[in-house]
C-alpha positions in Angstrom: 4.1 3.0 -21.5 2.5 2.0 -18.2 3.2 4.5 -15.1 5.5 3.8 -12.8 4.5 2.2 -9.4 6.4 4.6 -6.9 7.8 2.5 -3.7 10.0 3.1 -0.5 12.9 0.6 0.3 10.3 -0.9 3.2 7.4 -1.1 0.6 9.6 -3.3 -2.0 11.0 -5.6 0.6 7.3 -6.3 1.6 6.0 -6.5 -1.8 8.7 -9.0 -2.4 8.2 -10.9 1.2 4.1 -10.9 -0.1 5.4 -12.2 -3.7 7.4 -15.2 -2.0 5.4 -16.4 1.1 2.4 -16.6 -2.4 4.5 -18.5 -4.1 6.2 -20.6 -1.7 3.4 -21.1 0.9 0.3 -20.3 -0.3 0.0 -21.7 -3.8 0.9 -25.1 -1.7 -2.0 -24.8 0.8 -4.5 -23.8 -1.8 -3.2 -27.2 -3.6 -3.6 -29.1 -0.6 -7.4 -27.7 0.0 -7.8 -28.4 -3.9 -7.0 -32.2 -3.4 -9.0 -32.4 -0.2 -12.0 -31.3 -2.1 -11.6 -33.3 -4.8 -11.1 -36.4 -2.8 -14.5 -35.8 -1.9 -16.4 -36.9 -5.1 -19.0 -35.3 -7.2 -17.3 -31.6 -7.9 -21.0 -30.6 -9.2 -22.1 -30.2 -5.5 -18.9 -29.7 -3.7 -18.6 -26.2 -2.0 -15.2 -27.1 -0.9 -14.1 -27.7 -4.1 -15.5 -24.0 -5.2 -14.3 -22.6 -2.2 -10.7 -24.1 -2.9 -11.1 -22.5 -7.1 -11.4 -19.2 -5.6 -9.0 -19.0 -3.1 -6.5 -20.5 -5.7 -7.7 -17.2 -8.2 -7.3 -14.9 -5.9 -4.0 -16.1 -5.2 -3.0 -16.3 -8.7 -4.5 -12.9 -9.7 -2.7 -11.0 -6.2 0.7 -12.6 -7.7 0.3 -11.5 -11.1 -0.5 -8.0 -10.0 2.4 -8.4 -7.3 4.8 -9.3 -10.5 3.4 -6.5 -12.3 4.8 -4.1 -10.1 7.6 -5.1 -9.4 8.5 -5.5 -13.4 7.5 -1.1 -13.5 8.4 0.3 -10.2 10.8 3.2 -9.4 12.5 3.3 -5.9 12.2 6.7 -3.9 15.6 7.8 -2.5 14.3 8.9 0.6 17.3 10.1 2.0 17.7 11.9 -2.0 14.7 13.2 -1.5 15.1 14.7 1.8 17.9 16.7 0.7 16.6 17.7 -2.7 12.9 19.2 -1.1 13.1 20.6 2.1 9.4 19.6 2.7 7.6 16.5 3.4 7.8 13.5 0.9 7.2 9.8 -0.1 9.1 8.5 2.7 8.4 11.1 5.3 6.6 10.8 8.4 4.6 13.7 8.6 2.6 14.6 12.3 -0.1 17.1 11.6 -2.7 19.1 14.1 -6.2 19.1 12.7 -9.0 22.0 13.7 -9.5 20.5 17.3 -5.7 20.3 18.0 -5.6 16.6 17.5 -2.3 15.5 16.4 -2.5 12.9 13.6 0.9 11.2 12.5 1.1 9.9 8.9 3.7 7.8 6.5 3.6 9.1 3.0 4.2 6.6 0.9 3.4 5.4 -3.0 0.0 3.9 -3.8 0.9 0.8 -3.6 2.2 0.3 -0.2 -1.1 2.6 1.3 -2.5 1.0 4.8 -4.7 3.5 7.0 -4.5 0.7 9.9 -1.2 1.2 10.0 -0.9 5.2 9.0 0.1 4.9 5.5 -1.5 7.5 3.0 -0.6 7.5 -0.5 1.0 10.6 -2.0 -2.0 10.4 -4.2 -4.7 11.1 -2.0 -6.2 14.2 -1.0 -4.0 14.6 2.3 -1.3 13.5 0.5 -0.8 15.5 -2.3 -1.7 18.2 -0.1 1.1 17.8 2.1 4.3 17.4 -0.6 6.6 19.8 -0.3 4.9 21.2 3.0 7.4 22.1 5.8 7.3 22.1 9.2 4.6 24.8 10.6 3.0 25.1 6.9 -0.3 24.7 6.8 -1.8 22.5 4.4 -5.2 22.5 3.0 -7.1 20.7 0.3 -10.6 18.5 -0.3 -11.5 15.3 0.0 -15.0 13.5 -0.3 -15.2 14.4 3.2 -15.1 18.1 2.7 -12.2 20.8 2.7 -9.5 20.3 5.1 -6.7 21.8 6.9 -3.7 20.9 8.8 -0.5 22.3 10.4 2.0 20.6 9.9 3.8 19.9 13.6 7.1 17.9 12.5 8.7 15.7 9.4 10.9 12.4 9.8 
């Protein structure tokens, strides 16, 4: 049985909002560039028309694996959570202080929904996994490909 694609409330409703725009939106455009291209003649030499192909499998292979997910995926309960583990979670919003005192604010979150431009670590990776089931002024340490690491932990949300 395939493993189960952990998500918060926030990362369905985007996955789904991703899923429809595809479908809805997207699938039309790439049909529209299709046409254009083909309108143009000879498809042998036409780098619109090969430009257009790809687009439209990369959009067809993003929805599949969109679908995917969403047919195996198990909701976190963050506010379930919270109260089962008194430490941080999938969910959590986690502010930690590196060696130089630098504060450094992270969303745990499932693997699926990770996004460093926007602060999202997957409870799957190194700092992660290393800060489940931390609490508040815990210090948590672990390795990554960078090298060991260590953190205080300075609040949970």
């Amino acid at each position: 049985m395939a493993k189960k694609t952990l998500l918060t409330q926030s990362g369905l409703l985007e996955i789904q909002e991703e899923l429809k725009q595809l479908k809805e939106e997207k699938r039309l455009e790439v049909a529209e560039k299709l046409k254009e291209a083909i309108s143009f003649g000879d498809l042998s030499e036409n780098s619109e028309y090969e430009d257009a192909r790809n687009e439209q499998a990369q959009v067809e292979l993003r929805i599949i694996e969109l679908e995917d997910i969403l047919k195996n995926y198990e909701l976190v309960d963050e506010k379930k959570q919270a109260r089962r583990n008194k430490g941080a979670g999938i969910g959590n919003t986690v502010a930690i202080k590196n060696a130089d005192g630098e504060i450094i604010t992270y969303r745990i979150v499932g693997p699926t929904e990770t996004d460093i431009f926007e602060s999202k670590i997957s409870n799957e990776s190194p700092i992660g996994a290393a800060l489940i089931g931390k609490e508040m002024g815990e210090v948590a340490r672990g390795k990554s490909h960078a090298g060991p690491f260590e953190f205080t932990i300075v609040s949970i949300s």
